[in-house]
KOLZASE-747536 format. One record per residue (C-alpha): residue number from 0; residue in three letters; x, y, z. Coordinates in steps of 0.02 Angstrom, whole numbers, plus 32768, in hexadecimal, padded with zeros to 4 digits. Layout:
N
k;r;east;north;up
NUM;ALA;X;Y;Z
...
# end
This chain:
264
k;r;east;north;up
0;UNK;803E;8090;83CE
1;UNK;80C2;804E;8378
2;UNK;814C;80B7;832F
3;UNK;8138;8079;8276
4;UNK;808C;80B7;8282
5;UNK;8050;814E;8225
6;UNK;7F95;816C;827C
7;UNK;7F1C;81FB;8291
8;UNK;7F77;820F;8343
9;UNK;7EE5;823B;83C2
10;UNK;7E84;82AA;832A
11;UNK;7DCE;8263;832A
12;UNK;7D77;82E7;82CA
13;UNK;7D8D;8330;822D
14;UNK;7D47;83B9;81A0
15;UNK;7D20;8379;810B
16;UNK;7D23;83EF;8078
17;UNK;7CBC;8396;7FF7
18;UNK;7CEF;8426;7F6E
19;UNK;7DA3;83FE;7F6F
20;UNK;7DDD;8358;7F1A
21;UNK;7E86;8337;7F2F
22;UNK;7E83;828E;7EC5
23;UNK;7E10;821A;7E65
24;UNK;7E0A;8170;7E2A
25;UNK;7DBB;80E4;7DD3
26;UNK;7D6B;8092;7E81
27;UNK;7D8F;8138;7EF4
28;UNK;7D8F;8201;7F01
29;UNK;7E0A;825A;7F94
30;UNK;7DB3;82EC;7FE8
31;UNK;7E22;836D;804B
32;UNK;7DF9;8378;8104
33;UNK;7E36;83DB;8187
34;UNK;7E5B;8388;8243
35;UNK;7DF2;83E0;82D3
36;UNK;7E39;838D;835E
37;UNK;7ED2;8347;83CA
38;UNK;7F74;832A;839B
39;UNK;7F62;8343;82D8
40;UNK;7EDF;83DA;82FC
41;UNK;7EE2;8455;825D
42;UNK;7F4D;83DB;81F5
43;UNK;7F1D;839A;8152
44;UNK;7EC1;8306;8139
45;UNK;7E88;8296;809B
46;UNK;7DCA;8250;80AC
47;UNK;7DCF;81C0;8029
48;UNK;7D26;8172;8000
49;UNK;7CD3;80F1;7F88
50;UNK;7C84;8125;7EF1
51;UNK;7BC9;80E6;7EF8
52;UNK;7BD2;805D;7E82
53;UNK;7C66;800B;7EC5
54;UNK;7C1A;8000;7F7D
55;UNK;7C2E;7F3C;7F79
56;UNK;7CF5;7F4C;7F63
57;UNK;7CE3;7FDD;8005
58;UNK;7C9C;7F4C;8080
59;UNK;7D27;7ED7;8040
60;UNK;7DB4;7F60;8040
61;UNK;7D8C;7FBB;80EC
62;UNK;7D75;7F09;814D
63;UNK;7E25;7EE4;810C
64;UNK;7E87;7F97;8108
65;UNK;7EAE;7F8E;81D3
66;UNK;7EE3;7ED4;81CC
67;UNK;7F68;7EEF;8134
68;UNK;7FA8;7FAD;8199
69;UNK;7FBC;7F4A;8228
70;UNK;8027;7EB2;81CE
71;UNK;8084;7F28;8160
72;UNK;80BB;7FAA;8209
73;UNK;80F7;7F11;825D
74;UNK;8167;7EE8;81C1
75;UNK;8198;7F9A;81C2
76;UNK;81C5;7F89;8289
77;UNK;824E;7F01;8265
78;UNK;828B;7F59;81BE
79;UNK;82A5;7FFE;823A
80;UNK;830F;7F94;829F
81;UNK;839D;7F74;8244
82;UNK;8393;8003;81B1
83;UNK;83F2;80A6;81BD
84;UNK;8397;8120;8218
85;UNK;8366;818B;816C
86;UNK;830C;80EF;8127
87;UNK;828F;80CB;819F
88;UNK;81DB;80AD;8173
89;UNK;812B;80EC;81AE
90;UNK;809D;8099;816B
91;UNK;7FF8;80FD;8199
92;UNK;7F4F;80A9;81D4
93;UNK;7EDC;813B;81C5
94;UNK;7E1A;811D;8222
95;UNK;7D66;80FF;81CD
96;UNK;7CF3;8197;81EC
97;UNK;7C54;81A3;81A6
98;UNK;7C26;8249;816D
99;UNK;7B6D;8281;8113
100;UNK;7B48;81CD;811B
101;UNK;7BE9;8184;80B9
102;UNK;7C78;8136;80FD
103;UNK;7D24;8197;80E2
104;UNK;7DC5;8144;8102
105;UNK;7E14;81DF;8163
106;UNK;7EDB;81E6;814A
107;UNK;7F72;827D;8178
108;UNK;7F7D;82BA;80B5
109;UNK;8035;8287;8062
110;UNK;8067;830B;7FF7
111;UNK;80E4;8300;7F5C
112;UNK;80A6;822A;7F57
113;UNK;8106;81AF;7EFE
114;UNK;80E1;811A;7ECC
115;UNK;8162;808E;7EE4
116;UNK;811E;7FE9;7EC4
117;UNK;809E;7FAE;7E84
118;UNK;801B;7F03;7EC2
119;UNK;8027;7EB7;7E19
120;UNK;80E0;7EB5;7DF0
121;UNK;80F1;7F5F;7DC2
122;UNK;819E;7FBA;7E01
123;UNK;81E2;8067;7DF8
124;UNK;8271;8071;7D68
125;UNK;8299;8117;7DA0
126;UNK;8353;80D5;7DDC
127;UNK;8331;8133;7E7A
128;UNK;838D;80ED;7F32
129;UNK;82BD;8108;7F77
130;UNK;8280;809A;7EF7
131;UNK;830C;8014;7F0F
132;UNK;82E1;802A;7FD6
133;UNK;823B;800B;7FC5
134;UNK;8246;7F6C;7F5C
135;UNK;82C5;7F22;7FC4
136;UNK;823F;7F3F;8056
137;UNK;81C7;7EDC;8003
138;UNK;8238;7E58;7FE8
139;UNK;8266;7E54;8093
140;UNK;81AE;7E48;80B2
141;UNK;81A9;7DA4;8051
142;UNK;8257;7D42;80BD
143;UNK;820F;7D85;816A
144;UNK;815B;7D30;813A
145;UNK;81A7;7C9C;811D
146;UNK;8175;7CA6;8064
147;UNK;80D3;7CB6;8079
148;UNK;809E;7D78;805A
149;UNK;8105;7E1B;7FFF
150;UNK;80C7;7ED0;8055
151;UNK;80AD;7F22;7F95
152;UNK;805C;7FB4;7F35
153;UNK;80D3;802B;7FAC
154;UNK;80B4;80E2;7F71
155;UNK;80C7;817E;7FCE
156;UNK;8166;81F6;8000
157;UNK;8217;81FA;802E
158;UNK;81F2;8298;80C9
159;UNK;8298;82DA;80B8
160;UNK;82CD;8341;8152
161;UNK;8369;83B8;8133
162;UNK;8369;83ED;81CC
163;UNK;8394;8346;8221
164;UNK;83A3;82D2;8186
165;UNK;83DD;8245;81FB
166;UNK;82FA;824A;8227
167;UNK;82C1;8241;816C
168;UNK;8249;81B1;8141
169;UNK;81D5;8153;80E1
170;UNK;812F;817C;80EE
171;UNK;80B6;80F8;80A1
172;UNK;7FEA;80E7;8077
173;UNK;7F7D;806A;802F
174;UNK;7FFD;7FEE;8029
175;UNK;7FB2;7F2C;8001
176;UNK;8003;7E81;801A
177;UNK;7FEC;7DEF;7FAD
178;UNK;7FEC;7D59;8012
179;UNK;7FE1;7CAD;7FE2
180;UNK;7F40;7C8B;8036
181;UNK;7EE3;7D28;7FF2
182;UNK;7EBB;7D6A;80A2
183;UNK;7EC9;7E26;8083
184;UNK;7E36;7E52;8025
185;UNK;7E26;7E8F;7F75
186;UNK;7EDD;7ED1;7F59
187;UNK;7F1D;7E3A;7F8A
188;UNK;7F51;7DD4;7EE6
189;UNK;7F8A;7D41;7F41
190;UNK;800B;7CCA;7F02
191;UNK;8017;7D1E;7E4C
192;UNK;801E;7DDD;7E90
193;UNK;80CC;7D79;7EFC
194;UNK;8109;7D35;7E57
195;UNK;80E9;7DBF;7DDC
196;UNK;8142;7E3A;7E6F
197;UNK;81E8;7DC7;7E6C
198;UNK;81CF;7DB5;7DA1
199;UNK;8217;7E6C;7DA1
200;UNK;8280;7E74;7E41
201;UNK;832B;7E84;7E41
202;UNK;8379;7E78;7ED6
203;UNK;83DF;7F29;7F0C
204;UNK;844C;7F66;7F81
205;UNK;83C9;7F69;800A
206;UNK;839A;7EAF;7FFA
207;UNK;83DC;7E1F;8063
208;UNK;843C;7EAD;80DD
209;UNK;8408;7E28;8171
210;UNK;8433;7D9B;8111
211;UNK;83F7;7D2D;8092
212;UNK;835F;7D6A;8062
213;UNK;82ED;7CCC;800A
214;UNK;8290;7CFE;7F67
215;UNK;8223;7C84;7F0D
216;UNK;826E;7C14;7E6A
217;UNK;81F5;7C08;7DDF
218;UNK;8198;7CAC;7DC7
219;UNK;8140;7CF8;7D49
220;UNK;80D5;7D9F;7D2C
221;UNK;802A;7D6F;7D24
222;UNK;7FDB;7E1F;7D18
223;UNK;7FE9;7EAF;7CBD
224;UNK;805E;7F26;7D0D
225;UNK;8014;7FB2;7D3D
226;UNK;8036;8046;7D9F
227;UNK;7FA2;803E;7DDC
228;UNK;7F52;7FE7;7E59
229;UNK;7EFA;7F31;7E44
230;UNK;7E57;7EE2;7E88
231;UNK;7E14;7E30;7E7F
232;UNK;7D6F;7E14;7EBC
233;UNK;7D67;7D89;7F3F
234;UNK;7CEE;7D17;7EC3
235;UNK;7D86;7D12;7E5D
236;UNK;7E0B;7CD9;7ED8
237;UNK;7E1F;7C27;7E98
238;UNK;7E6E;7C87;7E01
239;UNK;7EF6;7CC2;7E5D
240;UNK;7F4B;7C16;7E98
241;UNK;7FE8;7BDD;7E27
242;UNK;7F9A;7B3B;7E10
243;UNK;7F15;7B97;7D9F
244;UNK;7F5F;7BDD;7D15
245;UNK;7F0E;7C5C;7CD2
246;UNK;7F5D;7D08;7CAF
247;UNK;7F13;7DA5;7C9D
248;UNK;7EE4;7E46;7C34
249;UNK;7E85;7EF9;7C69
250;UNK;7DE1;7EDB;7C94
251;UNK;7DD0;7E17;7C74
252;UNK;7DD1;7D88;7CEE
253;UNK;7DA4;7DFB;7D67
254;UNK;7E1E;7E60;7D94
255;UNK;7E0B;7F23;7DB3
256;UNK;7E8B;7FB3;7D94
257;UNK;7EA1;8057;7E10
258;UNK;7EEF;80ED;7DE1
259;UNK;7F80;8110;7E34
260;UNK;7F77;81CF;7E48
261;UNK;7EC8;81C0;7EAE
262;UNK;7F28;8199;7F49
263;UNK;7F8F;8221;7FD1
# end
């Protein structure tokens, strides 16, 4: 298992408690759960599920959350490298159970979330050396891909540890990438959710520490900013090239908004 890795360890069953939401949202609602099992045994879970009508945006999302976790804790792996040792990054790739028939995406909870960054330009203004971290890494993101994908919508906590501070980290969920061949399902926003990211970056004290870091030239912010979340359908990907150019507004042209406090 790789070190940047967040995971349910070897936990493989868990309680749901149906009475207890912790967090809902436009597309989603967060149940509390309670590990039964292995490493993680009586820890605290989240069980995030699909609201009914939106079960056409679960097939899309859950075929593509594994594949973007995987690509984003292999970015984290080479920012680890050469960070100080307080800055590191988890990302966490929780497992699919089904439960009473539904299909849960089964996570360890985050408590006292954040949210960083968001997939459709939107960036903490909080001044904050977290927030300035975590927008370098997605910048970084973009000059190790070669230009062709940013790791985005980065939300969840700085775990301080006072005890050995040198072994605080990032600990990240639901992150999405935009990439410029819209390959990572509905979050990704392709080449515009790229462009409308570097529309509001400005580069920090954490970017280019390896070097030069490249950032695209001509950019513009083609959504609103939200702090929320974004979703495109995959009908509408041809909107999402730069040689189309059409812009967009809340609930036209397709796109979909997620609030940002349904997620831990």
């Amino acid at each position: 298992m790789s070190s940047a890795a967040r995971t349910n360890l070897t936990s493989n069953r868990v309680a749901l408690n149906p009475n207890l939401v912790i967090g809902v949202g436009v597309f989603r609602t967060c149940y509390a759960g309670t590990y039964l099992c292995g490493n993680r045994n009586s820890q605290e879970a989240v069980c995030k599920c699909f609201k009914h009508q939106f079960s056409g945006i679960e097939s899309d999302y859950f075929r593509h959350d594994f594949q973007i976790a995987d690509k984003a804790i292999q970015y984290a792996e080479e920012w680890n490298q050469f960070c100080d040792s307080d800055e590191t990054i988890l990302i966490t790739k929780g497992d699919v159970h089904t439960i009473g028939g539904k299909k849960y995406l089964v996570e360890p909870l985050i408590r006292y979330f954040k949210k960083f960054t968001s997939n459709n330009g939107w960036i903490s203004d909080d001044g904050s050396w977290t927030s300035e971290a975590m927008e370098a890494f997605s910048h970084f993101t973009y000059h190790r891909s070669g230009g062709n994908l940013i790791v985005c919508d980065l939300q969840g906590r700085y775990k301080y540890n006072k005890f050995n501070p040198s072994k605080s980290r990032f600990e990240l969920t639901d992150v999405a990438i935009c990439s410029r061949g819209r390959t990572y399902g509905p979050t990704d926003l392709g080449e515009k959710g790229i462009d409308s990211f570097f529309a509001n970056h400005v580069c920090n004290r954490f970017c280019g520490v390896t070097g030069n870091w490249q950032r695209p030239r001509h950019v513009k912010q083609w959504f609103p900013k939200s702090i929320g979340t974004s979703m495109m359908r995959s009908s509408d990907s041809h909107l999402l090239n730069l040689t189309n150019r059409s812009t967009f507004r809340p609930g036209f042209n397709g796109i979909l908004e997620e609030d940002s406090d349904e997620d831990y």
